[in-house]
C-alpha positions in Angstrom: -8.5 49.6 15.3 -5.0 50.2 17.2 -3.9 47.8 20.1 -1.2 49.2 22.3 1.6 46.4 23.3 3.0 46.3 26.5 6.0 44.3 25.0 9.8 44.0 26.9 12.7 45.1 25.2 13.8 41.0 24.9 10.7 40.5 23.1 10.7 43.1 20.4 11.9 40.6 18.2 8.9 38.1 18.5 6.2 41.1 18.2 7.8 42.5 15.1 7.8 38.4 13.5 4.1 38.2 14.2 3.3 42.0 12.6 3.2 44.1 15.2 4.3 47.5 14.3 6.9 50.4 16.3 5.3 54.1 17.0 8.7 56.1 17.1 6.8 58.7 18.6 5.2 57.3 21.5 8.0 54.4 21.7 5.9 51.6 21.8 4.6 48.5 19.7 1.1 48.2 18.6 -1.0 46.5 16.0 -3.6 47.6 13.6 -7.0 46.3 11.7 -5.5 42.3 13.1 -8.7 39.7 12.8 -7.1 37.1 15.4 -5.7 38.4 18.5 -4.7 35.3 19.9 -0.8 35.5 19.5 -0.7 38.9 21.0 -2.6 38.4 24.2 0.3 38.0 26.1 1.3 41.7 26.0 -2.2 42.9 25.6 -2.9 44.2 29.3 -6.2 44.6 29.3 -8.4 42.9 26.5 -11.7 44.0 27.3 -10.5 47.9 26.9 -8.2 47.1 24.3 -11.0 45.1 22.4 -14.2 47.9 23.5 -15.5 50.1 20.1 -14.4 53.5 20.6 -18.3 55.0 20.0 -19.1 53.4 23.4 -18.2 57.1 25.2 -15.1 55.0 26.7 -12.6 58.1 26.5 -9.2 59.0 28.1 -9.5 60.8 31.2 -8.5 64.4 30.2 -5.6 66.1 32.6 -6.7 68.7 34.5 -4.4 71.4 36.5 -5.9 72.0 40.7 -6.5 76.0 40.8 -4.8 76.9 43.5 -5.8 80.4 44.7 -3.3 83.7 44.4 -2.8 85.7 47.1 -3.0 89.1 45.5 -1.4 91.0 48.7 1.9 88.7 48.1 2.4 89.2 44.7 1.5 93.1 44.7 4.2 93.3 47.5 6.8 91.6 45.6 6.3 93.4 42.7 6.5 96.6 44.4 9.7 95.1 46.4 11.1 94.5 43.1 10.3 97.6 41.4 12.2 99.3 43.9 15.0 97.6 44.1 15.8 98.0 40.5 15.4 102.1 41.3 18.1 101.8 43.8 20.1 100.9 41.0 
């Protein structure tokens, strides 16, 4: 299972010593499969998620975009607005 560190540039060094791995991707330390947790509680936020079995239905919130309503009448008028502009041309 994968721990995500929270870990300060000035301790990179000390991570890395005890096994802790870098993610160049998503720029941040974590460790993997690691039976004693002990000398990484320090930057592990949040033990009790970091520690919960991902078959619990625990899952990251998914992103969702507000549907904001078009107003047709304004964006038929600017399109015509448009289209006739280019024809004065």
């Amino acid at each position: 299972m994968r721990i995500n560190l929270v870990t300060p540039f000035a301790e990179k060094d000390a991570v890395k010593s005890l096994g802790a791995r870098w993610d160049a991707t998503k720029k941040i330390w974590y460790i993997a499969d690691v039976a004693d947790l002990t000398p990484f509680l320090r930057w592990i936020p949040n033990l009790a998620a970091a520690t919960e079995d991902s078959t619990n239905g625990a899952t990251r919130p998914k992103k969702s975009t507000p549907k904001v309503p078009i107003n047709q009448s304004k964006v038929s008028g600017l399109l015509t607005a448009s289209l006739a502009r280019r024809a004065q041309m």
